[in-house]
C-alpha positions in Angstrom: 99.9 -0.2 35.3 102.6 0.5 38.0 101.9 0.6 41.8 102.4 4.2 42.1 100.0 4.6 38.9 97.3 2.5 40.6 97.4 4.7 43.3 97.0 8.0 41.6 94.3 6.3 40.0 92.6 5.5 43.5 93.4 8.7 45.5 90.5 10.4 44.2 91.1 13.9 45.9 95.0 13.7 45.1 96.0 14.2 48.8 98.8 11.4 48.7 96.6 8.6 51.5 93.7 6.6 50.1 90.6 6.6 52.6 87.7 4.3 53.2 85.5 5.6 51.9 87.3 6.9 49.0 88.5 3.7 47.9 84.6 2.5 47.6 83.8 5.4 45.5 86.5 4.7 43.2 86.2 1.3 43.2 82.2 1.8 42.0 83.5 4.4 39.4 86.0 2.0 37.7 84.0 -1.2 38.0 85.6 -2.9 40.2 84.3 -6.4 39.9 84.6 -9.9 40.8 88.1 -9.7 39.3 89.1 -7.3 41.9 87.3 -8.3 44.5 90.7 -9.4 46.6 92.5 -7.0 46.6 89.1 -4.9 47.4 88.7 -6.7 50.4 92.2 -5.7 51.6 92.5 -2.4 50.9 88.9 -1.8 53.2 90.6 -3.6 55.7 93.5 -1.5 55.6 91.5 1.6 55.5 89.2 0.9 58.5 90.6 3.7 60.8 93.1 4.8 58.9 93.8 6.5 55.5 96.6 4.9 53.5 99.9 6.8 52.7 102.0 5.8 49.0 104.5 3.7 50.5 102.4 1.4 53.2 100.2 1.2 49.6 103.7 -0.2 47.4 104.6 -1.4 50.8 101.5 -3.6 50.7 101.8 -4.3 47.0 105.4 -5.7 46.8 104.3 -7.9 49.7 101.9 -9.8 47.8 103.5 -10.1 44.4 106.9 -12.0 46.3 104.0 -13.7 48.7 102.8 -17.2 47.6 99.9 -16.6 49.6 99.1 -13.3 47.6 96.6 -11.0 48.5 95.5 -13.2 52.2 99.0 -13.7 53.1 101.4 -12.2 55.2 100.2 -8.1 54.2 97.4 -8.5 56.2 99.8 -7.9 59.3 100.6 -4.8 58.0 97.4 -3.6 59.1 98.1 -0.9 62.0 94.7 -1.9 63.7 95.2 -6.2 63.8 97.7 -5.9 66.5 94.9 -4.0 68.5 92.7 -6.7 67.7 95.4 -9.3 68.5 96.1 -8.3 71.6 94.0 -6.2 73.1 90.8 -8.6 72.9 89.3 -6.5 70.2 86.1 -4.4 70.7 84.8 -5.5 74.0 87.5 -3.5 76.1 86.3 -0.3 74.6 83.2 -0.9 75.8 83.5 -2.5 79.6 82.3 0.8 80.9 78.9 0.6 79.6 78.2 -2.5 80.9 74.9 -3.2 83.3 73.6 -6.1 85.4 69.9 -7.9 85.8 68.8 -7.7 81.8 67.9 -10.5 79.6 68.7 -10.4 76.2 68.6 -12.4 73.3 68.1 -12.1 69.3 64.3 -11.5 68.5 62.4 -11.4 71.9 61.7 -13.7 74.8 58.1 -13.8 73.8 58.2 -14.2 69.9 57.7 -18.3 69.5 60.1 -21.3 68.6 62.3 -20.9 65.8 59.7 -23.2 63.8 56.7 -20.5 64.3 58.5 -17.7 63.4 60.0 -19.5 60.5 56.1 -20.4 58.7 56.2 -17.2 56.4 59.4 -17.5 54.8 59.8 -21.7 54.3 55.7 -22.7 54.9 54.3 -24.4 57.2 55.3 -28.3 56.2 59.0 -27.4 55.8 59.3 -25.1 59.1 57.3 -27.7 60.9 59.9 -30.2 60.3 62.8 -28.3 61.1 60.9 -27.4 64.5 60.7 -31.5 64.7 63.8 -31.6 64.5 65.4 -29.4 66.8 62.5 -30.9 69.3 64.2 -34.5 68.5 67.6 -33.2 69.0 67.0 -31.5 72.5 68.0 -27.8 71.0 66.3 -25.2 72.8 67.3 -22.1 75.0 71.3 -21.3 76.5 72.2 -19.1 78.4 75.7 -17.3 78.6 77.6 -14.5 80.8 78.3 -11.3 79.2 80.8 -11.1 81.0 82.3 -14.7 79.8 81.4 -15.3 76.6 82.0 -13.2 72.8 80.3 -13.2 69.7 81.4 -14.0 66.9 78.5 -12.8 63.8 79.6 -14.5 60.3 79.7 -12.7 57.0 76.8 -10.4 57.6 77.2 -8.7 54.2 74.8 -7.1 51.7 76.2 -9.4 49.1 74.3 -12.3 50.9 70.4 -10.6 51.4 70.2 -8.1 48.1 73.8 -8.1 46.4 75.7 -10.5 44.4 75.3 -14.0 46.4 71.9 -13.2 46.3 71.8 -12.9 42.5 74.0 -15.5 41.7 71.0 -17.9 42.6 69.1 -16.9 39.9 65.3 -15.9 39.9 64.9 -17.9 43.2 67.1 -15.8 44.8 64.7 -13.4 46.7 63.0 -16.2 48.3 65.9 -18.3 48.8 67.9 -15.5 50.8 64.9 -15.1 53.2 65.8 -17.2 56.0 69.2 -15.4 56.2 67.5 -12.2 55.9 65.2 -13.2 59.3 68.0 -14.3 60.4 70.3 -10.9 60.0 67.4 -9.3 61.3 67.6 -11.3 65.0 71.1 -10.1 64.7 70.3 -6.6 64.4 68.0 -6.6 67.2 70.4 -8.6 69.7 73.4 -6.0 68.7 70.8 -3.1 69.0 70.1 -4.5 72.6 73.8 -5.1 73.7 76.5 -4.0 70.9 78.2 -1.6 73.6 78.6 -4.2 76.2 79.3 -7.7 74.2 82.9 -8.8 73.1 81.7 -9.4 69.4 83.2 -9.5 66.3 82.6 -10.5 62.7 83.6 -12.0 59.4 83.4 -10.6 55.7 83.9 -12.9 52.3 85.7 -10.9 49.5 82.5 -9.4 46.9 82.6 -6.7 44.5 82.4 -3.4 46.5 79.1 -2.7 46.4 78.1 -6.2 47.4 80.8 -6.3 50.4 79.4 -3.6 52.9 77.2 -5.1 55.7 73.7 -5.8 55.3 71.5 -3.2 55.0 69.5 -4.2 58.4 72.9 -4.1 60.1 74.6 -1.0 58.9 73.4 1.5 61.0 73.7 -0.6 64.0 77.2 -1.7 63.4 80.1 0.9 64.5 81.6 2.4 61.3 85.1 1.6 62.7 84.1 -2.3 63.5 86.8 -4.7 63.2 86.2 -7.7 61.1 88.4 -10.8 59.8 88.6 -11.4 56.1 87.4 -14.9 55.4 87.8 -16.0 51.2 86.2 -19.5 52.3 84.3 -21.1 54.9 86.7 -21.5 57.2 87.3 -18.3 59.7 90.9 -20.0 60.9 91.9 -19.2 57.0 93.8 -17.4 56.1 96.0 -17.7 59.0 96.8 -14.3 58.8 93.7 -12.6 59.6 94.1 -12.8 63.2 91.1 -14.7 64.1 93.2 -17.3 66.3 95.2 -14.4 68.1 91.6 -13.4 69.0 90.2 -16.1 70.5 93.5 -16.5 72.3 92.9 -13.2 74.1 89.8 -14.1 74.7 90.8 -17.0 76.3 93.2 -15.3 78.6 90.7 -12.7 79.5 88.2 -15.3 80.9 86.1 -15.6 78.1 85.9 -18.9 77.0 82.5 -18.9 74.9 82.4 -18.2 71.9 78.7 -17.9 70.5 78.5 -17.8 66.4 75.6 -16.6 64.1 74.9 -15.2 60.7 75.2 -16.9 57.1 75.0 -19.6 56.2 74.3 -22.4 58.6 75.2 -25.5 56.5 78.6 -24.0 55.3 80.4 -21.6 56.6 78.8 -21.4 60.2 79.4 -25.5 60.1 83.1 -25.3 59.2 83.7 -22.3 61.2 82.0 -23.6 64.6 84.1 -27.4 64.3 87.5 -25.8 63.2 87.7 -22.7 66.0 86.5 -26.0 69.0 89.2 -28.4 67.0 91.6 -25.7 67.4 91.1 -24.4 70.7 89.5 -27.8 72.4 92.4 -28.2 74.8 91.8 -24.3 76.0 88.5 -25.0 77.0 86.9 -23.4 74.1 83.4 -23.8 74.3 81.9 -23.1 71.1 78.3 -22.6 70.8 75.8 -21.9 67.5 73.0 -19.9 68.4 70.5 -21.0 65.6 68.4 -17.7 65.9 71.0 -15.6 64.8 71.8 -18.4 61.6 70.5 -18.6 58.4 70.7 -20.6 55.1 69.0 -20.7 51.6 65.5 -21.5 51.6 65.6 -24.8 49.8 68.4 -26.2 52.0 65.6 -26.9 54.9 64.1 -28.9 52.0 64.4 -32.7 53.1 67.0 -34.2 50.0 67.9 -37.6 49.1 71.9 -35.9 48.2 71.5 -35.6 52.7 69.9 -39.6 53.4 66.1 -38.0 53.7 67.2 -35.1 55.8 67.4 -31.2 54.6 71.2 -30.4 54.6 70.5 -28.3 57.4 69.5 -30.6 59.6 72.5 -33.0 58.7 74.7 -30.1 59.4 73.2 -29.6 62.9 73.4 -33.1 63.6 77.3 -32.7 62.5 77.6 -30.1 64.6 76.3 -31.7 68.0 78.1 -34.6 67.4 81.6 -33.0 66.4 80.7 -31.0 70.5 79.1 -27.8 69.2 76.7 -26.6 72.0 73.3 -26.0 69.7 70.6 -23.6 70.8 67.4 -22.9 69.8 68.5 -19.2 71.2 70.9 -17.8 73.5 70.2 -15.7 76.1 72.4 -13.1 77.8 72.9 -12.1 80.9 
């Protein structure tokens, strides 16, 4: 199939520009699986505020095929909204004029417990006793941030991770294992309920299947339609280096913002890489990059002491990793 024949096939209504959501009906229609999961990811990305036309579509498709980098390489700054991104210090601008003084906020509530209490339900009561032992030992608890300094940054919040195809992937396990990450999305919905319109905050999506790659359920109402996002294919959000996460934090930067808070999924990968590569990268800016462990979740059985970790659940050894790589750990941020 020719470039020009793949689009007739994806410009449902024949209007000569592919649109959002068009492209995700198609994409369900035909199938569209793991195989093109890729080039799925791009094409939403393209699309976020702006229908497609024919030739920035071959444009896009040319790129990749002379690209070694393929489908996460250089097209991605064809995007006409990255440069926005880039440069104008993404979504937080837009929303400066909403912005009040003298609140509190953070993810799930001043008043709802430790981390451990909350946590009793979804591991039990041995398992989320020792993680609350072990935040204790480490001397994690509350941090608080300026709105006004400080973005968010909200990793991979995607259906695919709470009821889609990560999720299934795990087997019969995989409702209870996805729990913790489904409390944890939740604390994410209610922070971004609290202050969406007057946070700097962005997020990250992994390439799934289309109807795996939307945002989580929980999140998708709260979430602007037109929300900028960086595509991230591994747990790294500096990769590829096209996606324009480090232009990002380099506006932040030089607007005054030089905290970055991360949450979201999951807290022994990708939140682990992410948090140590963006404060290696941007550690002589004065980057200060913190993990806000209310707003983080991993699969159930990874707070699950292990002897593959020396005795400790691998998400305790990738907290301790964290703190001692310079990551500023809390128990929960709060915002003011």
């Amino acid at each position: 199939m020719t470039d020009d024949e793949l689009f007739n096939a994806l410009d449902l209504d024949g209007d000569g520009v592919l649109g959002r959501e068009e492209l995700y009906r198609v994409a369900c229609c035909l199938g569209w699986h793991w195989h093109q999961a890729r080039i799925y990811a791009l094409l939403d990305f393209m699309t976020i505020h702006t229908p497609l036309s024919r030739e920035i579509f071959i444009a896009c498709m040319d790129r990749i095929k002379r690209d070694p980098d393929g489908v996460f390489g250089s097209v991605l700054e064809l995007s006409p909204h990255r440069v926005e991104v880039c440069h104008a210090c993404g979504s937080g601008e837009l929303r400066e004029k909403h912005s009040e003084t003298g609140s509190t906020f953070s993810g799930y509530g001043r008043d709802a417990g430790r981390i451990g209490n909350r946590l009793n339900d979804v591991l039990g009561e041995q398992v989320a006793g020792e993680y609350a032992d072990v935040l204790a030992q480490l001397n994690v608890s509350r941090h608080m941030v300026r709105l006004d300094e400080t973005a968010l940054l909200i990793i991979d919040p995607q259906r695919s991770f709470t009821a889609g195809e990560w999720m299934w992937s795990i087997g019969p396990a995989g409702v209870l294992e996805v729990m913790p990450i489904q409390e944890a999305l939740v604390n994410c919905a209610s922070l971004l309920t609290a202050i969406y319109h007057r946070l700097e905050v962005m997020f990250t999506r992994c390439p799934f299947p289309p109807q795996s790659y939307g945002w989580d359920d929980g999140l998708e109402t709260v979430i602007d339609p037109g929300q900028h996002y960086f595509i991230k294919p591994g747990n790294n959000v500096l990769l590829p280096r096209s996606n324009g996460f480090r232009e990002w934090v380099q506006a932040l930067i030089a607007s005054g913002r030089k905290k970055l808070v991360m949450g979201g999924c999951t807290l022994n990968s990708c939140l682990r890489v992410s948090s140590q590569e963006t404060r290696n990268n941007f550690l002589n800016e004065g980057l200060e990059v913190v993990v806000d462990l209310s707003l983080c979740g991993a699969r159930a059985s990874n707070y699950v002491k292990s002897p593959a970790f020396n005795g400790m659940s691998a998400v305790e050894a990738a907290i301790r990793e964290m703190i001692a790589s310079g990551i500023v750990m809390a128990e929960q941020v709060e915002w003011i």
